[in-house]
C-alpha positions in Angstrom: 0.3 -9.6 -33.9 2.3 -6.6 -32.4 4.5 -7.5 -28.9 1.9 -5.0 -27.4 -1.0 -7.0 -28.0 0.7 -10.1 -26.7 2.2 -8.4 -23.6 -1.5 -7.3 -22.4 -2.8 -11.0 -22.4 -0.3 -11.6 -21.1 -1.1 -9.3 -17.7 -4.5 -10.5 -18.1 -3.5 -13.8 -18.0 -1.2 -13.2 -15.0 -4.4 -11.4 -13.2 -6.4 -14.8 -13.6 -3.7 -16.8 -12.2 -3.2 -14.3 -9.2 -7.1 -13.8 -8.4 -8.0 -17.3 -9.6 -11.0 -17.5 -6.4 -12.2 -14.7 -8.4 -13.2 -16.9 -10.9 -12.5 -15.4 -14.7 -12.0 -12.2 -15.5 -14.5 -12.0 -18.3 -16.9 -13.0 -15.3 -16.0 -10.1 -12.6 -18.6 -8.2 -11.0 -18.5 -4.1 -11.1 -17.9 -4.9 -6.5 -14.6 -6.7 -7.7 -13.1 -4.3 -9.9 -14.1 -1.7 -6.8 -12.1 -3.8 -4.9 -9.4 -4.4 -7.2 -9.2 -0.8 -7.4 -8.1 -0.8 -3.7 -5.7 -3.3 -4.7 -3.8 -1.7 -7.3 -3.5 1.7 -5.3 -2.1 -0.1 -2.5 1.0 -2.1 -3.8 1.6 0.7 -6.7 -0.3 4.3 -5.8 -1.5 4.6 -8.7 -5.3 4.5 -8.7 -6.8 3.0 -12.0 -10.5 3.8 -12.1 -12.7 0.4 -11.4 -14.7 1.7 -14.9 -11.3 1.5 -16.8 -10.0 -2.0 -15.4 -13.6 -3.5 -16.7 -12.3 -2.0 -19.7 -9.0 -3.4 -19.8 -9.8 -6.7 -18.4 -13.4 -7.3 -20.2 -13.6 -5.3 -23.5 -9.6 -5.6 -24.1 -8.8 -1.9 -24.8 -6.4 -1.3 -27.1 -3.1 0.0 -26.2 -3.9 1.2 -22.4 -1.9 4.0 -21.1 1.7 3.5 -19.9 0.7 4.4 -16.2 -2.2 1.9 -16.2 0.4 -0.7 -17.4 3.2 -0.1 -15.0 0.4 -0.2 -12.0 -1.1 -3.3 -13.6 2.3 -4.7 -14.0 3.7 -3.1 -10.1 0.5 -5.8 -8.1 1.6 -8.7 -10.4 4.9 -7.8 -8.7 7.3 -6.0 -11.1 9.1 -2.9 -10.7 6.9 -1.6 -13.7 5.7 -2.1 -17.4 9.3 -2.2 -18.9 10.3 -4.8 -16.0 7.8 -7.2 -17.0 8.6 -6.9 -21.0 12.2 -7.2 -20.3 11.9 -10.1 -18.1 9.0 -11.7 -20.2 11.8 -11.3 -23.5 14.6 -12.9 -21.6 12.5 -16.1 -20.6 11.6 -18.5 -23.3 8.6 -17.5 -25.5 6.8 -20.7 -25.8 6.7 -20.8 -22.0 5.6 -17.8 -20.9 3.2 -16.1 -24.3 0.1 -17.0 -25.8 0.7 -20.1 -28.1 -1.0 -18.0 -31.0 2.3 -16.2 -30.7 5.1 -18.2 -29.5 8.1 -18.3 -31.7 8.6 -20.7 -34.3 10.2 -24.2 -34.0 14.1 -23.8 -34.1 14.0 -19.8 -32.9 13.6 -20.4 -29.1 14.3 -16.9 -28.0 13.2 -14.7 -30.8 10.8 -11.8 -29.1 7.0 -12.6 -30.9 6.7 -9.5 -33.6 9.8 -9.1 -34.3 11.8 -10.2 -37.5 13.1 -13.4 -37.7 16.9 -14.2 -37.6 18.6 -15.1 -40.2 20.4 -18.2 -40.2 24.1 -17.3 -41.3 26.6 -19.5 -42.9 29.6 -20.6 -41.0 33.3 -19.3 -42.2 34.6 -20.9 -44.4 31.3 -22.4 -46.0 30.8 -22.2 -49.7 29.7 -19.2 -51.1 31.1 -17.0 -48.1 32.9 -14.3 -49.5 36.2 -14.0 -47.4 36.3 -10.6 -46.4 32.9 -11.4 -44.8 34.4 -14.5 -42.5 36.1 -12.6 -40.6 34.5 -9.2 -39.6 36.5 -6.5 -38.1 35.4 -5.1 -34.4 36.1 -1.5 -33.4 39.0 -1.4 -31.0 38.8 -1.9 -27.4 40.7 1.4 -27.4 37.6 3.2 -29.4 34.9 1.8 -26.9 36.6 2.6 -23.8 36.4 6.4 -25.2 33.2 6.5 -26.1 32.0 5.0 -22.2 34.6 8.2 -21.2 32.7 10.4 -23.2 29.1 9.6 -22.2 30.5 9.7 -18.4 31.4 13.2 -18.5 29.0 14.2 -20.9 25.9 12.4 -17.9 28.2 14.3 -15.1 27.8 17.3 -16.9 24.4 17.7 -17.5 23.7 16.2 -13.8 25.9 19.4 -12.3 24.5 22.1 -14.8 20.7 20.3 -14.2 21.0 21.0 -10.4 22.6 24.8 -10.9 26.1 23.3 -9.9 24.9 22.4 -6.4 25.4 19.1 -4.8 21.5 17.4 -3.9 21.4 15.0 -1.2 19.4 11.4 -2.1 17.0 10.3 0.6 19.3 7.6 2.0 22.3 10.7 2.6 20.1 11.7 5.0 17.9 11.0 8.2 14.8 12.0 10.4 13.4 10.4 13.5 11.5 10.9 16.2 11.3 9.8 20.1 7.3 9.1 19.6 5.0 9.0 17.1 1.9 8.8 18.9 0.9 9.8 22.4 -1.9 11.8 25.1 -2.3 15.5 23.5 -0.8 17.8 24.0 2.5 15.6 22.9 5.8 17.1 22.9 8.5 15.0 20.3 12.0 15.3 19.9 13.3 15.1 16.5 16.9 14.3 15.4 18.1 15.1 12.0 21.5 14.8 9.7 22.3 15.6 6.8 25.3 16.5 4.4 26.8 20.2 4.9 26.3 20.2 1.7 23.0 20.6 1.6 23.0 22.8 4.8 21.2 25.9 3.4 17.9 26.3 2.3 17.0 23.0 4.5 14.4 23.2 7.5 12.0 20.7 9.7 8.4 21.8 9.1 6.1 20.7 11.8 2.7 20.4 10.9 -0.6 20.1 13.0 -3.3 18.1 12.5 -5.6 21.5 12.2 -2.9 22.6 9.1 -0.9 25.2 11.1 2.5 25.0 10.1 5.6 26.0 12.1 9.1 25.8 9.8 12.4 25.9 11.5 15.8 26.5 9.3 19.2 24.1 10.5 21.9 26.0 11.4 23.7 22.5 11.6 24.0 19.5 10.0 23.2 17.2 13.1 21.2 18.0 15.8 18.0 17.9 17.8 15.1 20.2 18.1 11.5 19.8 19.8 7.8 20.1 18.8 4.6 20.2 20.5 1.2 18.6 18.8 -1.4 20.3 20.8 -4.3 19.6 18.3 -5.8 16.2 18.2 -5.1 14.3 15.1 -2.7 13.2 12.4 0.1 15.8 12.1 3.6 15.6 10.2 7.2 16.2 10.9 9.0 17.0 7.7 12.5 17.3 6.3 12.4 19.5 3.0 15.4 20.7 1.4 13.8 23.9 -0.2 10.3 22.5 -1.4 11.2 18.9 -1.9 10.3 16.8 0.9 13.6 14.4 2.1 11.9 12.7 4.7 8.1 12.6 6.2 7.0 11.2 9.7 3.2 10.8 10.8 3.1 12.1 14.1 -0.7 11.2 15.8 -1.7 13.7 18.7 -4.7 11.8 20.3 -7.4 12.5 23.3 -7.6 9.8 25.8 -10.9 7.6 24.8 -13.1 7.6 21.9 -12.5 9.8 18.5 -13.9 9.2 15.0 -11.6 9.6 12.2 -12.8 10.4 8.5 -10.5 9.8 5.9 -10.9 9.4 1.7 -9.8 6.6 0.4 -5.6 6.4 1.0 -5.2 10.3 0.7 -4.0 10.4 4.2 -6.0 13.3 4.4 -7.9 12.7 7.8 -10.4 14.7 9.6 -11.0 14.1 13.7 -14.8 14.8 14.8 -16.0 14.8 18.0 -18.0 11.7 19.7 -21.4 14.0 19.9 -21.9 14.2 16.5 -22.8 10.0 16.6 -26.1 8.5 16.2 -27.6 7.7 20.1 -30.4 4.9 18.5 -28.0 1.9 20.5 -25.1 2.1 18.4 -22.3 3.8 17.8 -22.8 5.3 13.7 -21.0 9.0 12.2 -24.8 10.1 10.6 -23.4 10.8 6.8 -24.5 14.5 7.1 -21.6 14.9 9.1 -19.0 14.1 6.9 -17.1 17.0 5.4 -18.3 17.7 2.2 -14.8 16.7 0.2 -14.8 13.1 2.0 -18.2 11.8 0.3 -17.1 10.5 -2.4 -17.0 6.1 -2.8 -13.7 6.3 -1.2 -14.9 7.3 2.0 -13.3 5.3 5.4 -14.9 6.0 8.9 -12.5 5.0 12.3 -14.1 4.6 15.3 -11.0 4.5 18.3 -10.5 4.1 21.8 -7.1 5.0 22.7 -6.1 5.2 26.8 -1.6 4.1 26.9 -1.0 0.6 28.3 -4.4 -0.7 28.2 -3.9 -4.7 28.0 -0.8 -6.8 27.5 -0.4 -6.9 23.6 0.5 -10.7 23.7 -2.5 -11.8 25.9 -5.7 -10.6 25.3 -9.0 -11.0 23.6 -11.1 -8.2 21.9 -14.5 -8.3 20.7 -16.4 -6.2 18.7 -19.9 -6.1 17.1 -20.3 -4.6 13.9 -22.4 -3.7 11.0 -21.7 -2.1 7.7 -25.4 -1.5 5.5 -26.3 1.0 3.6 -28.1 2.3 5.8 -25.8 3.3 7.5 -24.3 4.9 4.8 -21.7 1.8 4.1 -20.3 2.1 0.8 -19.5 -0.8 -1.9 -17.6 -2.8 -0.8 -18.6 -2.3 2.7 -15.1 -3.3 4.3 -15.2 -4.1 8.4 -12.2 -4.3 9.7 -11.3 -4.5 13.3 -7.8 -3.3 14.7 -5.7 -3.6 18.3 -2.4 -1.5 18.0 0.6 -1.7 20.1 2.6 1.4 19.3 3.5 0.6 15.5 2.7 -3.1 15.5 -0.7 -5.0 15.3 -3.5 -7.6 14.8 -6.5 -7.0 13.1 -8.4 -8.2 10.3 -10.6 -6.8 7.0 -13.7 -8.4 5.6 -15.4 -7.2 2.5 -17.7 -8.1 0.5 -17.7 -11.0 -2.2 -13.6 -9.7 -2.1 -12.1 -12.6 -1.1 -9.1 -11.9 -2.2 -8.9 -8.8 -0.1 -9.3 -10.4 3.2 -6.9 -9.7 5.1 -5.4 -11.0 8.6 -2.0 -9.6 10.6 -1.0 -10.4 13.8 2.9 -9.1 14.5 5.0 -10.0 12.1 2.6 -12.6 10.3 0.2 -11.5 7.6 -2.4 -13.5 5.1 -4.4 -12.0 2.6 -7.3 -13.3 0.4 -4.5 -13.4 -2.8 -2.4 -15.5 -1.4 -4.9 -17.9 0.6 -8.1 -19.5 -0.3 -10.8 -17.4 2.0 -13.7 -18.4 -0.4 -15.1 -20.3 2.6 -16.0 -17.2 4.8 -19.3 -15.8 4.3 -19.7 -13.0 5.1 -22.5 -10.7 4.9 -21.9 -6.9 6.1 -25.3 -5.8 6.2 -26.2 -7.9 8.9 -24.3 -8.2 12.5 -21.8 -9.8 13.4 -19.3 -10.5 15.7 -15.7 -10.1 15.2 -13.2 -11.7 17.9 -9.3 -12.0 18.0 -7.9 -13.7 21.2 -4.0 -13.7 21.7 -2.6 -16.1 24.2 1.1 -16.6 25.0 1.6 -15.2 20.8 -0.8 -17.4 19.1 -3.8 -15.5 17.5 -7.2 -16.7 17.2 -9.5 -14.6 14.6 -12.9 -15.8 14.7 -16.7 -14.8 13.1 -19.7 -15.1 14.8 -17.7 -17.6 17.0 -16.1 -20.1 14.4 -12.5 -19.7 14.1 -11.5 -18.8 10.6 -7.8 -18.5 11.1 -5.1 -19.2 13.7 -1.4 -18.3 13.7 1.8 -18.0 15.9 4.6 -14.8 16.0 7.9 -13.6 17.3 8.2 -10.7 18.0 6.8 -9.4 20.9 4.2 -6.7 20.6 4.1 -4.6 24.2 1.6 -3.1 25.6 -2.3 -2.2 23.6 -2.5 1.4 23.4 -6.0 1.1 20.3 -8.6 -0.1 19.9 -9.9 0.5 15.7 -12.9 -0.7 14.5 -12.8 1.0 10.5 -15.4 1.1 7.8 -15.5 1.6 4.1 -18.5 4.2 4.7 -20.0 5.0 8.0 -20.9 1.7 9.4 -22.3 1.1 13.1 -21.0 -0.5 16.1 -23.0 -1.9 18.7 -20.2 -3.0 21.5 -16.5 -3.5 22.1 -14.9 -5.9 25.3 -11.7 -6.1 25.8 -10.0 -8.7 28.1 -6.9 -9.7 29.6 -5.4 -13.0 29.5 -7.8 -14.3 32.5 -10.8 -12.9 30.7 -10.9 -10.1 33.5 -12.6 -7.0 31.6 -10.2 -4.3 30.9 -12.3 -2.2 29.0 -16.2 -2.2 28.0 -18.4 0.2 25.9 -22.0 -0.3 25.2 -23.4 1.8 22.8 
């Protein structure tokens, strides 16, 4: 059997270990390589059609392509494909490849395909010729010219390869921001240094969430200059040093109250439509006629959000939300539900999906649980009917309940500030019938019936 071969059942074998709530692979449905899907793109963006994992996973194709490898190899937790064969090589055989291929008794260490040592005589032994005892090395003298060579000879083609210019790497450099998300129109300040060396040809590009772009040129190295986002949205403040990007920051312009976000799948290529354009039959629901034409596709994500500054304190508060997710209204396999409270940058929230266990998903602050790490097999969860979804945070201990039973309590650090969203996201349109929020005396903060 060729190393390939064995290295593949390997992954496979690692995927039924990792997703073992899944049950086997050879049993996964077509909703749980959708899902794993999601998965892969997430830890390794590199999206590996669901069709082609049921391939790989439950028809064994042959010799899968290098990019569908290192992914594969990227959510086990490896830096990539060669990662996982070079650490797989250097651990023991017998303990970590199939037994059909494990080396044989008395060559622990020998890679499975390749040829067998030989076992070599000691000096001296009989039948040894002498000249073959003993062999000669090169000199140390030879070697340390040959690493001198292969230096210059790298430098050389490093220097010629950039046109003798000096190129900055992303960490001689640095972008930020004083906001990243505020009342539109929002003015930032940006601050910026980089190398002199890389001085000309480099400029801040600021752009809108409507796609109008404004580029500005350095004249120094360090400095400061200012930007107003007076579209409502997701725009960007780059650093590019000619056409290459150094440095990107997500800027979000936002109206005060509600705003409905379409996005497809993790593009981050979102579109901002106006409240009117909803559904008025007692819920809250983007019709699917309104989506822009290059969004409907099976990787569409609808955001419904309320966002007013200092709304709630972000430690003490409960939030409650009642959702749906069917196909008819337009919710798409695997008809995720997730709801969302932000604090600037920081969060809690949680995802629900479908038969996807293993991507449930909870975060509050700096504490996070997902369905691959933790045995969520006992929520049951339906998305075409509704349901409640509740988090209450008292004195930084988070409460996530369904329908009123508590599926998962926790305690942070960090404090989070003060809420500034409220994000209730579907995969697909989805509908929302209310949303309550409360401060810690269960005063009502903030209340929408749809």
């Amino acid at each position: 059997m060729q190393p390939e071969e064995t290295y593949i059942k390997v992954i496979i074998r690692e995927f039924n270990k990792k997703l073992s709530s899944w049950g086997h692979s050879d049993t996964w449905t077509n909703n749980q390589f959708k899902v794993l899907e999601d998965l892969i793109y997430d830890k390794s963006h590199i999206r590996i059609h669901a069709n082609t994992l049921k391939r790989f996973f439950q028809e064994h194709t042959p010799n899968p392509q290098l990019s569908t490898r290192n992914a594969l190899c990227i959510f086990l937790g490896y830096a990539g494909y060669n990662d996982f064969v070079m650490r797989k090589t250097e651990q023991a055989p017998q303990a970590d490849l199939p037994a059909s291929s494990a080396a044989p008794s008395g060559h622990a260490g020998e890679v499975p395909g390749a040829e067998p040592r030989r076992e070599v005589p000691a000096a001296g032994s009989k039948g040894v010729p002498s000249e073959a005892r003993t062999p000669k090395r090169p000199s140390k003298w030879l070697w340390v010219a040959l690493v001198a060579l292969l230096a210059v000879v790298v430098a050389a083609f490093a220097w010629f390869g950039r046109g003798g210019a000096a190129e900055a790497a992303p960490d001689d450099v640095s972008l930020s921001v004083s906001v990243d998300k505020g009342v539109s129109p929002l003015t930032v300040t940006m601050e910026y240094d980089v190398p002199e060396s890389i001085l000309p040809g480099t400029t801040i590009e600021v752009m809108e969430a409507n796609g109008d772009v404004v580029v500005s040129p350095l004249a120094t190295s360090k400095g400061k200059k200012y930007a107003t986002f007076v579209y409502p949205g997701l725009g960007y403040v780059r650093l590019k040093q000619g056409d290459k990007v150094l440095k990107e920051l997500p800027i979000e312009s936002r109206r005060r109250g509600w705003q409905v976000f379409v996005s497809e799948g993790y593009s981050r290529s979102v579109k901002n439509l106006p409240i009117d354009t909803m559904r008025a039959e007692g819920y809250l629901s983007l019709p699917v006629e309104s989506v822009p034409q290059e969004s409907r596709t099976d990787k569409l994500f609808v955001s419904y959000s309320y966002y007013s500054p200092e709304l709630v304190d972000g430690d003490n508060f409960t939030v409650e939300a009642r959702v749906r997710n069917s196909a008819m209204e337009g919710g798409m396999p695997c008809y995720d539900t997730m709801l969302y409270v932000f604090s600037g940058s920081k969060m809690h929230g949680f995802a629900l999906n479908e038969d996807g266990y293993a991507y449930f998903k909870f975060i509050s602050g700096d504490k996070s649980f997902t369905g691959d790490r933790h045995d969520f097999s006992f929520i049951k969860y339906d998305p075409n009917e509704w349901h409640t979804l509740r988090i209450t945070v008292k004195d930084k201990h988070t409460t996530f309940f369904l329908d009123g039973s508590t599926l998962l309590e926790t305690t942070y650090e960090e404090p989070l500030g003060m809420v500034d969203e409220l994000t209730i996201r579907f995969k697909g349109c989805g509908a929302v019938d209310y949303v309550r929020l409360y401060d810690a005396s269960m005063r009502p903060v903030f209340e929408e019936n749809f």
